[in-house]
C-alpha positions in Angstrom: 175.2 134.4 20.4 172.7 132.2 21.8 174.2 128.5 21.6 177.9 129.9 22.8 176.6 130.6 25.9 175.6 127.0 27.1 178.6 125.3 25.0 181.6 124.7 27.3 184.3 122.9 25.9 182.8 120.4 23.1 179.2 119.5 25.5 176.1 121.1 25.1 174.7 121.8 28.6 171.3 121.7 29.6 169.7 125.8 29.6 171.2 127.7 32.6 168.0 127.7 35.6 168.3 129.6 38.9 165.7 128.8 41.8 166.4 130.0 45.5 168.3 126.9 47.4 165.8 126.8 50.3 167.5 123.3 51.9 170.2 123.3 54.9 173.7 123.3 54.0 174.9 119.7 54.2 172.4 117.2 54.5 170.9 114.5 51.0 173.1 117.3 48.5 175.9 116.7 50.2 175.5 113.7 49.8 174.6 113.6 46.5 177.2 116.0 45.4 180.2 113.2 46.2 178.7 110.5 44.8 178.2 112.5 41.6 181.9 113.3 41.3 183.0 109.6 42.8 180.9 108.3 39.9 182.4 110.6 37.2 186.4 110.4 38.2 185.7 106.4 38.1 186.5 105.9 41.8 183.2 105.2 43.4 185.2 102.0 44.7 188.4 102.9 45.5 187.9 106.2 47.3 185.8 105.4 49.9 188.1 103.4 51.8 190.9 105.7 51.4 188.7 108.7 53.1 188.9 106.3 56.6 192.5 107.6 56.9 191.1 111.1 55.8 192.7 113.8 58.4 193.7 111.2 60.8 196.9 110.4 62.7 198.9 108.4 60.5 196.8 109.1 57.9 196.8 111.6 54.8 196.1 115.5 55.2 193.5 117.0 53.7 194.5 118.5 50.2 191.5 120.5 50.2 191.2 123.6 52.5 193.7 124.4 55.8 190.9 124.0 58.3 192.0 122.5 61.6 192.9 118.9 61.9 191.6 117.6 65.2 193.1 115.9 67.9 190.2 113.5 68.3 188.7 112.8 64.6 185.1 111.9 63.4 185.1 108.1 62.0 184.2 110.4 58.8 186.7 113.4 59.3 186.2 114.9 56.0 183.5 117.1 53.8 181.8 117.3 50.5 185.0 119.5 49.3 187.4 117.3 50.9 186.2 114.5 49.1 185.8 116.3 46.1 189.6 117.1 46.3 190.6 113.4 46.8 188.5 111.8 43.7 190.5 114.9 42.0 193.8 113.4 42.6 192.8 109.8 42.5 190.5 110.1 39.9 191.0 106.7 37.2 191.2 109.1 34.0 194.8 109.7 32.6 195.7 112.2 30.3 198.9 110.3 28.4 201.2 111.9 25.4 198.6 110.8 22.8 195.9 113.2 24.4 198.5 115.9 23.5 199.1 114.2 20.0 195.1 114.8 19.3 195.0 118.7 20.6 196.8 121.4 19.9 197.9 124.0 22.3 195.6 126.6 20.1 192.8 124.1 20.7 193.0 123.4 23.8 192.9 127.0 25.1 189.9 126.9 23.8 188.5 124.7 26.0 186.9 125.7 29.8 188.7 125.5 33.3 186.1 122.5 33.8 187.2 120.5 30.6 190.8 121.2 30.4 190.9 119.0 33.6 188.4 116.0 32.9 191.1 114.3 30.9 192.8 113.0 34.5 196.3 113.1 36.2 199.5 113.9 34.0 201.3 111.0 33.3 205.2 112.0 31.3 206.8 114.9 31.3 206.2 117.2 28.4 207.9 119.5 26.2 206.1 122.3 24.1 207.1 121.9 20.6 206.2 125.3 18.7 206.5 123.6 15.5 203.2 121.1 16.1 201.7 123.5 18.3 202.0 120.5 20.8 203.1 119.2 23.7 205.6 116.3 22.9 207.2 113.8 25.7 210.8 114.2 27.0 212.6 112.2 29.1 213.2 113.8 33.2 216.8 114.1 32.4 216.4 116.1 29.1 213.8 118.1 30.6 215.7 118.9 33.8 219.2 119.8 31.9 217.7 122.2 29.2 215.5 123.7 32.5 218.9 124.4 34.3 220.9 125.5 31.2 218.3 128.2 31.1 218.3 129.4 34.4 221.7 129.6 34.6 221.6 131.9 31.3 219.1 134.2 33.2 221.2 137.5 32.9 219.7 139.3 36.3 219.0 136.9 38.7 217.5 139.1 40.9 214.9 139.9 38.4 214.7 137.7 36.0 213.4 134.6 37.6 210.8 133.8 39.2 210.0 130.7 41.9 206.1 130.7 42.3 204.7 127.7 44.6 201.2 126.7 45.4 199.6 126.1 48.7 199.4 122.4 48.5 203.4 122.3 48.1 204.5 120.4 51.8 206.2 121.7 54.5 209.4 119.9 53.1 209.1 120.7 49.7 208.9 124.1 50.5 212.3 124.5 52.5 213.9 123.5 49.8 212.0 125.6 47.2 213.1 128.5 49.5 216.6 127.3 49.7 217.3 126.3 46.3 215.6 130.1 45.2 217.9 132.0 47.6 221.2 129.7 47.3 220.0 130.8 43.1 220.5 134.3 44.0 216.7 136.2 45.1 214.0 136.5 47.0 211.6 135.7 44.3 208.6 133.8 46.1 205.4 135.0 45.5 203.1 131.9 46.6 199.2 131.6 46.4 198.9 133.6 49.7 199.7 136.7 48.3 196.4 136.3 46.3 194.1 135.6 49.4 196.1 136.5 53.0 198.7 138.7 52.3 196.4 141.4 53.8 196.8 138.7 57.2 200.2 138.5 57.1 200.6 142.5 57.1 197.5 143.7 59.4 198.0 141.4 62.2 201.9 141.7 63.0 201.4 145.2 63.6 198.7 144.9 65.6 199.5 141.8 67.7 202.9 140.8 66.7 202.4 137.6 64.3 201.3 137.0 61.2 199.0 134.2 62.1 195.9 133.7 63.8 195.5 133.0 67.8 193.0 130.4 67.8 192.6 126.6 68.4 190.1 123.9 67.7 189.1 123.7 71.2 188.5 127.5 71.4 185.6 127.2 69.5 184.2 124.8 72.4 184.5 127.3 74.6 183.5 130.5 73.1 180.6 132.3 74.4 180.5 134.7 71.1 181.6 134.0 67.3 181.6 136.9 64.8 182.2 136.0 60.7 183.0 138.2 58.4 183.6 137.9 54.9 184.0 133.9 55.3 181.6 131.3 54.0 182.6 128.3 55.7 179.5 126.0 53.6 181.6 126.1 50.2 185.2 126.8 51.6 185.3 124.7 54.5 182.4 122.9 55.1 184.4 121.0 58.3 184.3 124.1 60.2 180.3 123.8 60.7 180.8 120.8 62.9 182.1 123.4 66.1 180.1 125.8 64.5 176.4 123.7 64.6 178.2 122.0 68.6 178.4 126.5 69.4 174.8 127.3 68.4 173.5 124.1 70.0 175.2 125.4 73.4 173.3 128.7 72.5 176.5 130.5 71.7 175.5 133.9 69.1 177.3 133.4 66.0 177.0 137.1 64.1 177.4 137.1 60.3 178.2 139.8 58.6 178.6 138.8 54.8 176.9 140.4 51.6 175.0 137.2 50.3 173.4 134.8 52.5 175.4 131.9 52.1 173.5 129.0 53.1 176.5 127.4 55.3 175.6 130.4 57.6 172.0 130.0 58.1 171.5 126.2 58.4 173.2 123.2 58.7 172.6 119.4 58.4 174.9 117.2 59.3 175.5 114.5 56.6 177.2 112.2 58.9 174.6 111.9 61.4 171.7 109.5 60.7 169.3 111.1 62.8 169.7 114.5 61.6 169.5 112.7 57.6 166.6 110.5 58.7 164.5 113.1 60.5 165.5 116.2 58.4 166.2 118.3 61.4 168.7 120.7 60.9 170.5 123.5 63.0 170.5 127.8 62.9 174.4 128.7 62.4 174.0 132.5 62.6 171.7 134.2 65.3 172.1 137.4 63.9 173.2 138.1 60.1 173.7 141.6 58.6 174.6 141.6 54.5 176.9 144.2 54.8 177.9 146.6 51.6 180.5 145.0 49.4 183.7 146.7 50.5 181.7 148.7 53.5 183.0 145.7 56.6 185.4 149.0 57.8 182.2 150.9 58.3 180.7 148.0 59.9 183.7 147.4 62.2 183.8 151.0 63.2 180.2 151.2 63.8 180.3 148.2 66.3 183.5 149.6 68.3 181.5 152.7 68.6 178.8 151.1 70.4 180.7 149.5 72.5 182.5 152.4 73.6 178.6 154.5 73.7 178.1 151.4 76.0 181.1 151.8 78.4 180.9 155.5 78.8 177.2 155.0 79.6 177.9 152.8 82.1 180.4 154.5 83.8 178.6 157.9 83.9 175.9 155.9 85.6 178.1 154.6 88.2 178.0 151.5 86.5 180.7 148.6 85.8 183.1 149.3 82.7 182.4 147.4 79.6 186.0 147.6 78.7 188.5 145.3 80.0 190.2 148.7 81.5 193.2 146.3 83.2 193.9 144.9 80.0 194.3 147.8 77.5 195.9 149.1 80.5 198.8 146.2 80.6 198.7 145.3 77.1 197.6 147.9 74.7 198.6 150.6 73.1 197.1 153.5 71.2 193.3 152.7 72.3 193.0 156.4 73.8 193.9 158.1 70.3 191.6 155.7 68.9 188.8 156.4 71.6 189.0 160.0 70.4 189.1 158.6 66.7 185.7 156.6 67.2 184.0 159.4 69.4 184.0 161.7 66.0 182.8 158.9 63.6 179.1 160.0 62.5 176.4 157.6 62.5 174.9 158.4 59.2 178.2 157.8 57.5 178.7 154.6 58.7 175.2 153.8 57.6 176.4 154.9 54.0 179.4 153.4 53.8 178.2 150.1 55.5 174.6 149.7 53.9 173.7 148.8 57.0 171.3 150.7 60.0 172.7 151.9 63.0 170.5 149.3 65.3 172.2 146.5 63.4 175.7 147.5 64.6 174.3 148.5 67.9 172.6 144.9 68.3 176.2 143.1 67.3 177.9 145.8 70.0 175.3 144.6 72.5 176.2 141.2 72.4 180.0 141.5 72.5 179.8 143.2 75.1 177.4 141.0 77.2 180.4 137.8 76.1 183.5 136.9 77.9 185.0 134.9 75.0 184.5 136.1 71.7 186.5 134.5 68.6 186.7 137.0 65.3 186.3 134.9 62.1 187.4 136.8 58.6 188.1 135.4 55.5 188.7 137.4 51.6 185.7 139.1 52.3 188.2 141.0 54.4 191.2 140.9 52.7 190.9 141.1 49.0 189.7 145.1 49.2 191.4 148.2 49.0 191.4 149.0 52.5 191.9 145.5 53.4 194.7 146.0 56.3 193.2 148.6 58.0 189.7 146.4 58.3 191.4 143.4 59.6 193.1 145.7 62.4 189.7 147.3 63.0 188.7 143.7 63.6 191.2 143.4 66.0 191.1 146.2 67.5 187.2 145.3 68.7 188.9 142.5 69.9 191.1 144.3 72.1 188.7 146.6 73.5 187.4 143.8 76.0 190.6 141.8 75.9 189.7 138.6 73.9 193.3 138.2 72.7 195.2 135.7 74.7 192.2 134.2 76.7 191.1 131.2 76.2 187.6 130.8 74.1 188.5 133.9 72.4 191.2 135.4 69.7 191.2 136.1 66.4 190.7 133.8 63.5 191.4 134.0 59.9 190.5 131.2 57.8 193.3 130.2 55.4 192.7 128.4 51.6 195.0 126.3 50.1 195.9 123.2 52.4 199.2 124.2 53.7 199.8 127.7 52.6 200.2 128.9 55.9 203.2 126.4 56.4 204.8 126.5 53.5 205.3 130.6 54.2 206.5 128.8 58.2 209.4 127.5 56.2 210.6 130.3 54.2 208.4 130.9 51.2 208.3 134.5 51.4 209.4 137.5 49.1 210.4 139.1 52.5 213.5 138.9 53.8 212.5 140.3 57.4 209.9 137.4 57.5 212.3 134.3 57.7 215.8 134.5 59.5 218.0 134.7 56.9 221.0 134.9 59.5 220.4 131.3 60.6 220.1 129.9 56.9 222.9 131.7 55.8 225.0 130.5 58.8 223.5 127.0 58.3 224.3 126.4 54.7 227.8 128.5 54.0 226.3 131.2 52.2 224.9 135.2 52.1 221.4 134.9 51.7 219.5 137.4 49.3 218.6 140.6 51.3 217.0 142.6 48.8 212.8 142.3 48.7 211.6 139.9 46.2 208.3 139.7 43.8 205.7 139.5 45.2 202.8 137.9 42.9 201.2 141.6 41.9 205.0 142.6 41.8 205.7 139.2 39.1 203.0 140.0 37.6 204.1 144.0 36.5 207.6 142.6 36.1 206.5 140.4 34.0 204.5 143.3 31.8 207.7 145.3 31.6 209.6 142.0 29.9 211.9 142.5 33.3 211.2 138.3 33.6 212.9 136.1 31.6 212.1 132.7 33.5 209.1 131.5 35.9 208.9 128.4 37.9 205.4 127.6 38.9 205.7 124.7 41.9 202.0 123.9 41.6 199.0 126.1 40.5 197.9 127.7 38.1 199.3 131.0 38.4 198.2 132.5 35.5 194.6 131.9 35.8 194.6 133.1 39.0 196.1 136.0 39.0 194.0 139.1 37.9 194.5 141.4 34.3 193.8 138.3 32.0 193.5 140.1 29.0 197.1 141.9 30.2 198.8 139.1 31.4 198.3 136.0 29.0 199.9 137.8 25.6 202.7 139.2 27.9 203.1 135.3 29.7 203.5 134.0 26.2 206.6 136.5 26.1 208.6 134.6 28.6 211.8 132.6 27.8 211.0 129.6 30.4 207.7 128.2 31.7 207.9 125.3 34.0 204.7 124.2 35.0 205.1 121.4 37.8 201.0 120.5 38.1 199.0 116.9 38.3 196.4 117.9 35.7 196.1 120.3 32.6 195.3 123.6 33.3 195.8 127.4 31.5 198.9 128.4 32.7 200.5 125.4 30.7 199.0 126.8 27.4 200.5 129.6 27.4 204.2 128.6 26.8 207.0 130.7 26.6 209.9 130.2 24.3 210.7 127.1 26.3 208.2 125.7 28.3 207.5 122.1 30.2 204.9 120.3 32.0 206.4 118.4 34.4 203.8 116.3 36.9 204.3 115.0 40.0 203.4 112.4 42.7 200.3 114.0 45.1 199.9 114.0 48.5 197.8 111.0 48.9 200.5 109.1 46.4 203.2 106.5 48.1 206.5 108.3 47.5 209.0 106.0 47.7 212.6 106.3 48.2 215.8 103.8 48.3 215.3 104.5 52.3 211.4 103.5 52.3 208.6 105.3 52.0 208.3 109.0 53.0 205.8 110.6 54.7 205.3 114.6 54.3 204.2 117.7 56.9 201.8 120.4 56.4 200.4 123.4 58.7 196.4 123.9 59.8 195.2 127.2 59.9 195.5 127.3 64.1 199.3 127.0 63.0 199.3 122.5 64.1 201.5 120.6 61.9 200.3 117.3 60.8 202.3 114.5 59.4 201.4 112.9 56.2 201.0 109.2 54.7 200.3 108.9 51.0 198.6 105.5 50.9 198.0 105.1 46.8 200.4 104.4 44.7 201.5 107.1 41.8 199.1 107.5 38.9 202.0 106.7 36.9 205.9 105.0 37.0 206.6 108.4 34.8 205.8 111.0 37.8 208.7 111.9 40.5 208.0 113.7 43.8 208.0 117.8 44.3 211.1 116.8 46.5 213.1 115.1 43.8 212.4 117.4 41.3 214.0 120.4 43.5 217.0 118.2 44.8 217.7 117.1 40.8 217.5 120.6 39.9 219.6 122.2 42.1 222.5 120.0 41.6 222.3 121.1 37.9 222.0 124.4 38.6 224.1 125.4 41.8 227.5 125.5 42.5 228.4 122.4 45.3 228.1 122.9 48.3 229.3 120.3 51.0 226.6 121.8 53.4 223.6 121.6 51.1 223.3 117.7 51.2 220.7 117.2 48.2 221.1 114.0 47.5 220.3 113.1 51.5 217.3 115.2 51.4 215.8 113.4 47.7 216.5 109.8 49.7 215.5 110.8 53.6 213.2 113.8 54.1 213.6 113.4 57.8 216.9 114.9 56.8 214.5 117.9 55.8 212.8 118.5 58.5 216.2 118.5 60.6 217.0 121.6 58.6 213.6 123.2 59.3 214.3 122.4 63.2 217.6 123.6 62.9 216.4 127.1 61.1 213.5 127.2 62.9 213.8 125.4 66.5 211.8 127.5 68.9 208.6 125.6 67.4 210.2 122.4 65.7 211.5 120.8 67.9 211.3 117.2 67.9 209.7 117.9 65.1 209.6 114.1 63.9 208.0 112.8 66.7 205.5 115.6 67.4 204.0 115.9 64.1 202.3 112.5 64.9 201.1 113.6 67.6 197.0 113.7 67.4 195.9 117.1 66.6 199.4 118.0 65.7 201.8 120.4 67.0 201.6 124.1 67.4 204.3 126.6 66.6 205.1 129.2 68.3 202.8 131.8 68.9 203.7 134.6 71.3 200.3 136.3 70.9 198.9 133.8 72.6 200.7 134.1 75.7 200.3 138.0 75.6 204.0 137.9 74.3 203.5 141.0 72.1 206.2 141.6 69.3 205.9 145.0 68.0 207.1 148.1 67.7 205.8 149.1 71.2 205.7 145.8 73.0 202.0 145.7 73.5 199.2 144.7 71.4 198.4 148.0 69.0 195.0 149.2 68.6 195.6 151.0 65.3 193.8 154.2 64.0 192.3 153.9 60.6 193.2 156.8 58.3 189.8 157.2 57.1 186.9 155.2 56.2 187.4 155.0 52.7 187.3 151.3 52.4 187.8 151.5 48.4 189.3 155.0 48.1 188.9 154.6 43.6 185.8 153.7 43.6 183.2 155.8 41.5 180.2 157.1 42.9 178.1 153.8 42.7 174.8 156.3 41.5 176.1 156.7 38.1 175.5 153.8 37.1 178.5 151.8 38.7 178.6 148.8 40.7 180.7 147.1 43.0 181.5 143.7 41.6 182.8 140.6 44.2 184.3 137.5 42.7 182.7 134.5 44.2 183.4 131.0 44.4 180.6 128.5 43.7 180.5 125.3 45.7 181.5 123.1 43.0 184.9 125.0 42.7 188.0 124.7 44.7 189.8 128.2 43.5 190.5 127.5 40.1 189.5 124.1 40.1 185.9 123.8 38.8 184.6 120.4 39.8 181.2 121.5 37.8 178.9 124.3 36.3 176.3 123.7 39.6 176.2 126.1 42.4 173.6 124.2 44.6 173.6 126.5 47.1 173.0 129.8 45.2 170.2 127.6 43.1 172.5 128.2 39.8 172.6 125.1 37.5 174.4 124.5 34.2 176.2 127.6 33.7 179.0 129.7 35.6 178.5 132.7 33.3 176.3 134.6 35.4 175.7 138.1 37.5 174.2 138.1 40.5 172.1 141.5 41.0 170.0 143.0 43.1 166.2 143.4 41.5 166.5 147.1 41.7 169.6 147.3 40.6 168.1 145.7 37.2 165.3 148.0 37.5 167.1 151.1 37.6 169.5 149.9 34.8 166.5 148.6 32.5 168.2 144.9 32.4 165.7 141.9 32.3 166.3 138.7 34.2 168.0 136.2 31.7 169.6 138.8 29.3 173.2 139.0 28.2 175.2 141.7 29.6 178.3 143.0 29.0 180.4 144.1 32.4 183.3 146.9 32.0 185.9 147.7 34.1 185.7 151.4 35.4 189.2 152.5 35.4 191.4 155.6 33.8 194.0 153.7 32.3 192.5 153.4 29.2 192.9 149.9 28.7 189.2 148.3 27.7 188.5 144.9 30.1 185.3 143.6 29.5 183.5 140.3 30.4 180.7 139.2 28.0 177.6 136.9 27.6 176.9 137.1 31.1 173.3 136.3 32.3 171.5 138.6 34.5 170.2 136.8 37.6 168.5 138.6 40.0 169.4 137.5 43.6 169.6 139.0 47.6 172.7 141.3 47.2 172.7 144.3 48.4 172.0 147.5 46.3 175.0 148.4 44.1 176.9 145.3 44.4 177.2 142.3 41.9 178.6 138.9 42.2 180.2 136.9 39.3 182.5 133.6 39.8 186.3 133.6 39.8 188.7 133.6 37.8 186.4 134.3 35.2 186.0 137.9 36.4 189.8 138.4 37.0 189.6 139.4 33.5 188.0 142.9 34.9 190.0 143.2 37.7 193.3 145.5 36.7 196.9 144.6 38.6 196.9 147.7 40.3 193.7 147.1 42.2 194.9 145.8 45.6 195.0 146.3 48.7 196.9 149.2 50.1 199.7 147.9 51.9 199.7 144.3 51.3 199.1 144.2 47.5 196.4 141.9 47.5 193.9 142.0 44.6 191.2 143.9 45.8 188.9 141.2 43.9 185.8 142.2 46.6 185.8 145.4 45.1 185.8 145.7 41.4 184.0 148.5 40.3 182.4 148.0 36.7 179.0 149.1 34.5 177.0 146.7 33.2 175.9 146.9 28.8 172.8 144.9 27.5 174.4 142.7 24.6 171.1 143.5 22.8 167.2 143.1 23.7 166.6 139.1 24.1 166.0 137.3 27.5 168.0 134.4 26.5 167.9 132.2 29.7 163.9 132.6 30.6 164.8 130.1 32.9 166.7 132.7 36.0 163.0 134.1 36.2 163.0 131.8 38.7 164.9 134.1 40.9 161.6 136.2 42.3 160.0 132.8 43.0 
């Protein structure tokens, strides 16, 4: 048991160490950190100079995270991810048909996320041959013809095909995606959102009528109050400190409440400023940080709106001023009395217990707030990926209400998107809702009756796809079946599929685990030169504050094999639909300013002019009537919405018998199922991802030791057995009760149905397992570092 655990792929890594990270975020290993990967992708050269047009007008978007794109860019405007991401794509290593010669499929799943990818960018398109056991080349046209006879074969199109697409897919690309899907016959578009912000897209049209956030770059200047939850902007989106460390320098309280202290939170150096890397000095993020219970943020939420309410009522039995911004809830709310009456009967010792925090701790946030005009509301997964998910994220809003910081500037709320453009690509139509895209207008458009009937989303694929109801999945980017949860579940059903079409840049799982027919087929990147008989093209994409960007690839293709995401969809069609004089494929494949006529024409109350604006510097911004306190819902007025309880993960065992609340994690050396290495620098782990992060009493209590194997098992009735092994125990500051392990190594334990009510999100904050000593030995002496 002993050398598997330090043997990933065919290397032999150093022992696994863990010693506290006691450095600033940023700063020398940051630093470090890029020219460590610059060095291994063989672009230590060649990338450097392609970063100066990194985020800017003109330039190339980031293909990293969605964080905002400014109007007025650093010389530097990118981070240690972002870089990361662009050696990734550009990376000099090339993995040709005689890689796949050498390795069979049965091999190669074998291998780790990390190694699967070191071989570089996809160069031919690829065939599975079941015979070999290998991946064979195939010409585009074969490939593309056999693709469309079978989905034309497909018996129920509603479903028995699936159109999966991945955040990095473009603005353009995705119109099409959606188009081509619903001119096919459904609605089938579960995308990577579903996975992270699906809870988003539910929670906040209800409660302020859109499904995005209200916030803009230059918010964040003028904010007089930041509160984070559930976000960790050091390994996520490490560009977000810079307003961040410009707030706390004004003196501005940023309150954390997050279950680890992430070190992008507490401190910050900023690597591109000499004097702060000369003289060491480095900045406080958060003035106040709380590590809330895993899964207990409801509690938290509901704590703080108390208080604040305590305050106001205290205040105006004294004769005082109101706290509340009476006028507003007056003009612009609705439901705050019932919820009044709902917070007035909450009792203090059962937030407590439910949040793992104490009373003063909520009180001191609640004393802040309401001391601040402008207050912005920061959330991330930490938020949405639990079982209670939608009502938290309206409780977050709701405290936002209560003193009006929706539609004023310096305030509003904020969640912080993944995946580069996945909050544009669902702009244009990549949606398994039919209510959330106007259907009317395409139909109208294009000659044709739209799909009405709800499509998959990805839990919905994913039990479709267990019942054998799937006959066909096209994955647009990703690696859908690695990220999804239910491993053990999914994989042997995946391999039951007729068609997998894996359109990717680099190897991952998903493509080893063909179906009866299945294809790689790679593609140009967003920093590639894609090239048409018209000229060169240029591509859109949406920020998080809802900006579109345009986009200049600058490189040209790692290969004369690849094709564009646009070709592809435009070459498929045509084999697979009927004509249709209205659908002009072959003018969108040569033009894609033909494209984005189509999305103003759809879509024209924000794309208007959309070829001239998206050049703009800091983009355009769509339409959001939020912001104007235009409320669209039910009632006309923002909605402060009542919870139904405060049962933030209603199947959750009673954590004192020996159950714990495990939360997947992302290291800083990952971007989601990309693992860039086996380092997490800033929770001190090095050389191994096969770790659980415990509190020391928690080991106590179980009689674990620091550096043993453990076994984790899900808790669940089912009576399915999912179970992670070799696991090292580290100990580390969690709070009592709750683990930590990386994803999407523990989706494994997570089972489909454990997502968030009303959204469907995996509830991957929240898993609740029991932890099994593999036998006696302390097999990693080295963690005993963690009490140091």
């Amino acid at each position: 048991m002993f050398p598997q655990l330090y043997w990933h792929g065919d290397r032999l890594l150093d022992k696994p160490t863990y010693k506290p990270y006691r450095l600033p975020s940023g700063g020398w290993g940051s630093a470090r950190s890029v020219g460590n990967i610059l060095r291994r992708e063989g672009v230590l050269a060649s990338v450097p100079m392609a970063l100066t047009r990194h985020n800017k007008v003109d330039g190339y978007q980031c293909n990293s995270c969605a964080w905002v794109k400014p109007a007025s860019p650093l010389p530097f405007e990118f981070c240690e991810n972002g870089v990361k991401a662009v050696a990734w794509e550009l990376t000099a290593h090339r993995c040709t048909p005689k890689f796949f010669a050498e390795h069979t499929v049965t091999e190669l799943r074998s291998w780790d996320d990390f190694h699967l990818e070191q071989p570089g960018r996809l160069t031919h398109p690829l065939r599975y041959d079941a015979a070999s056991d290998k991946y064979v080349p195939v010409s585009w046209g074969h490939a593309l013809e056999e693709i469309a006879r079978e989905l034309g074969a497909v018996e129920d199109r509603h479903k028995g095909t699936v159109f999966y697409s991945s955040g990095r897919l473009s603005n353009e690309a995705s119109y099409l995606y959606q188009l081509f899907a619903r001119l096919y016959g459904n609605n089938n578009l579960p995308d990577s959102s579903n996975m992270c912000h699906e809870t988003t897209s539910v929670a906040l049209p209800a409660s302020i009528g859109q499904a995005v956030g209200t916030v803009t770059l230059e918010d964040f200047g003028r904010s007089d109050c930041i509160l984070f939850f559930g976000q960790n902007p050091g390994s996520n989106s490490p560009r977000m400190l810079h307003p961040l460390q410009e707030a706390s320098e004004r003196g501005v309280p940023i309150i954390t409440y997050n279950p680890l202290r992430e070190r992008g939170l507490e401190r910050f150096l900023n690597p591109q400023s000499p004097t702060e890397m000369l003289t060491g000095k480095d900045t406080r993020i958060s003035s106040q940080y709380h590590q809330v219970k895993a899964g207990g943020d409801l509690a938290a939420l509901a704590g703080i709106c108390k208080a604040v309410l305590d305050t106001h009522e205290a205040s105006r039995e004294a004769g005082g001023p109101a706290v509340l911004d009476e006028a507003f809830i007056a003009e612009h709310t609705h439901g705050f009395d019932t919820f009044a009456d709902w917070l007035r009967l909450q009792n203090w010792d059962e937030l407590e217990r439910r949040s793992g925090l104490h009373r003063a701790e909520m009180e001191a946030t609640a004393r802040v707030y309401c001391q601040s005009h402008a207050v912005i509301g920061v959330y991330g997964m930490g938020l949405t990926q639990h079982r209670a998910g939608v009502e938290t994220v309206r409780m977050l809003v709701n405290l936002l209400l209560m003193r009006g910081n929706l539609g004023r500037v310096g305030a509003g709320i904020c969640p912080i998107r993944g995946h580069s453009n996945v909050q544009g690509q669902r702009t244009v139509g990549i949606t398994e809702k039919p209510e959330l895209f106007p259907l009317d207008q395409l139909g109208e458009q294009f000659g044709f009756e739209p799909p009405r009937e709800a499509g998959y989303n990805t839990v919905e694929a994913c039990e479709a796809i267990l019942k054998d109801e799937v006959q066909a999945f096209f994955m647009l980017g990703g690696n859908f079946v690695r990220a999804i949860p239910d491993h053990g579940q999914m994989e042997p059903a995946w391999r039951r599929l007729r068609l997998t079409v894996n359109v990717i840049t680099k190897l991952n799982r998903s493509a080893l685990l063909p179906g009866a027919v299945s294809y790689i087929l790679p593609v140009i990147g967003r920093l590639e030169i894609d090239e048409t008989k018209a000229g060169q093209q240029v591509l859109s994409m949406e920020d998080t504050s809802a900006c579109i960007h345009g986009n200049r690839g600058l490189r040209r293709p790692a290969s004369p094999h690849l094709i564009s995401e646009v070709r592809l969809i435009c070459e498929l069609a045509r084999r697979v639909l009927e004509p249709n004089p209205r659908v002009r494929w072959d003018a969108y494949q040569e033009d894609y300013a033909e494209i984005r006529k189509e999305i103003a024409e759809t879509l024209p109350d924000s794309f208007w002019d959309y070829e001239r604006r998206m050049w703009e510097p800091g983009g355009f911004q769509r339409h959001l009537p939020a912001n104007k306190r235009e409320w669209h819902t039910d009632t006309g007025r923002a909605n402060l919405v009542t919870p139904t309880g405060l049962d933030e993960d209603a199947d959750m065992p009673d954590v004192g018998h020996g159950v714990l609340r495990l939360m997947t994690l992302r290291s800083n050396d990952q971007f989601n199922t990309t693992v860039y290495g086996y380092d997490d620098r800033f929770r001190g782990i090095k050389n191994t991802r096969k770790v659980v992060l415990m509190n020391r009493s928690d080991i106590d209590r179980l009689g674990l030791k620091i550096g043993q194997a453990v076994t984790l098992k899900t808790v669940a009735d089912d009576g399915i057995d999912r179970r992670l092994s070799d696991m090292l125990v580290v100990a580390y500051d969690i709070p009592i009760g709750c683990i930590g392990g990386y994803y999407p190594e523990c989706n494994v334990l997570m089972p489909i149905w454990h997502y968030a009510i009303g959204s469907k999100t995996p509830a991957a904050k929240t898993i609740p397992v029991t932890l099994h000593a593999d036998d006696d030995r302390v097999l990693a002496p080295q963690l005993e570092y963690a009490t140091g």
